[in-house]
Every structure is written in structure tokens, then in C-alpha cells.
C-alpha positions as MATLAB code, in Angstrom:
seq = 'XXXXXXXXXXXXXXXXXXXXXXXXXXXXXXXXXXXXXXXXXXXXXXXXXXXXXXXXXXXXXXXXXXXXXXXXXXXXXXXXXXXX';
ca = [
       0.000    0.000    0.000;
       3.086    2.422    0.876;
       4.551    2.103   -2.871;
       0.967    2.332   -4.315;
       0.544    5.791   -2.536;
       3.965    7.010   -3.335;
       2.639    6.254   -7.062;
      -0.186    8.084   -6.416;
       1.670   10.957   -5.538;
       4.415   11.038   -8.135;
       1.271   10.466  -11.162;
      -0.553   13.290   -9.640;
       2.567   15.682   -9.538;
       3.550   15.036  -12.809;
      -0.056   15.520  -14.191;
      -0.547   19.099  -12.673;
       3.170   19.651  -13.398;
       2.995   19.209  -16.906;
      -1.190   20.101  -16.873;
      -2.273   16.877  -18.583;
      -4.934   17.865  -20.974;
      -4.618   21.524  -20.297;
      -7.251   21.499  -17.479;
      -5.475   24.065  -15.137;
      -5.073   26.444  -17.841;
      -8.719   26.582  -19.193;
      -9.488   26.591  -15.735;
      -7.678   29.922  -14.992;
      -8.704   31.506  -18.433;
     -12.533   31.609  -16.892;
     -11.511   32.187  -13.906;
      -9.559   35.178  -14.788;
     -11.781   36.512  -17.505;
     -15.124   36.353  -14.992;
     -13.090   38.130  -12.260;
     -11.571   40.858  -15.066;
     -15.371   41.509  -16.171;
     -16.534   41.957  -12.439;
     -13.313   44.066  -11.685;
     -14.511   46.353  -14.738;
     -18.205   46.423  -13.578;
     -17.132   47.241  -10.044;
     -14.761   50.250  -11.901;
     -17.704   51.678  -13.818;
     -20.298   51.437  -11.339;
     -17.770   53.582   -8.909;
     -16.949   56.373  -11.726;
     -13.510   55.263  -11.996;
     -11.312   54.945  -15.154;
     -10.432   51.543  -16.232;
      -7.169   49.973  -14.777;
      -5.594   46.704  -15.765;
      -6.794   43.555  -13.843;
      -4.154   41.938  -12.629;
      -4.782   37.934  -11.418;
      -4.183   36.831   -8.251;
      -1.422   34.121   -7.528;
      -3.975   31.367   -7.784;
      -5.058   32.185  -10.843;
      -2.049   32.174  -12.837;
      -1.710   28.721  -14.296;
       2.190   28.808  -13.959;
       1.664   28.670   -9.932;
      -0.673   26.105   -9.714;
       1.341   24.060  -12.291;
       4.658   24.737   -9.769;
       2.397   22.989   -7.053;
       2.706   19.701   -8.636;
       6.530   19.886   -8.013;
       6.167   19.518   -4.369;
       3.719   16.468   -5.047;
       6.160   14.655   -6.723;
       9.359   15.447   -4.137;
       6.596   13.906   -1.584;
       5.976   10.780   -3.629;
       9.512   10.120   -4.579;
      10.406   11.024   -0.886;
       7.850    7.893    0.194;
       9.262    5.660   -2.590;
      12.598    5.958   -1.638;
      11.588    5.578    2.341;
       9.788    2.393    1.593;
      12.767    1.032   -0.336;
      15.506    1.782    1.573;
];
């Protein structure tokens, strides 16, 4: 069961670290477009000239994509632990 979770972790660290299927980054495209249309509504409804919407840390698909390197250090960590 030890190696089997190790597995676990290393597959699932090298599928958000290389965004299998491009999931993360279609992900952050709506998220970042929805919250760039509310962050002009909430400009407009104030008065206020438009400024660039800059996306938060979580919705950048380069940092969640970095998160999957930690995953895998964890896995390979567990792998190497149950084989030693």
C-alpha cells in the first residue's frame, strides 16, 4: 500500500506539473476573464477609469502548475523511504 501511494503521488505531480490535458489552464482563463469583467463592472459602477486587472497568484496557471513539483518530491520522498 506504501509504494501504491507514493505512485499516487508522483502520477498526480507530474499531471498538474505538466497540466495533462490543459485542465489548469482553461481553468484559470474563466476564472480570470469572470473576475476581469466583475473588476470592470465594479470600476464603472464607482466612476472610476479603467485599470488593468491583474490575477491573483492562484489564478495564474504557472503557480498552480509549480504545485505539482512539491507532489512529486513527496511521492519520490515515500518511494525511496519504503525502499531503503
Amino acid at each position: 500500500m506504501d509504494i501504491g501511494l507514493a505512485m499516487v503521488y508522483l502520477v498526480v505531480g507530474a499531471c498538474v506539473l505538466f497540466d495533462v490535458g490543459g485542465f489548469i489552464r482553461r481553468r484559470c482563463e474563466r476564472i480570470q476573464k469572470r473576475a476581469a469583467d466583475r473588476h470592470r463592472e465594479t470600476l464603472w459602477r464607482n466612476g472610476l477609469l479603467e485599470t488593468p486587472y491583474v490575477p491573483v497568484l492562484f489564478a495564474r496557471p504557472e503557480a498552480l502548475r509549480a504545485m505539482g513539483l512539491p507532489l512529486m518530491l513527496v511521492g519520490g520522498l515515500l518511494l525511496l523511504l519504503h525502499l531503503h
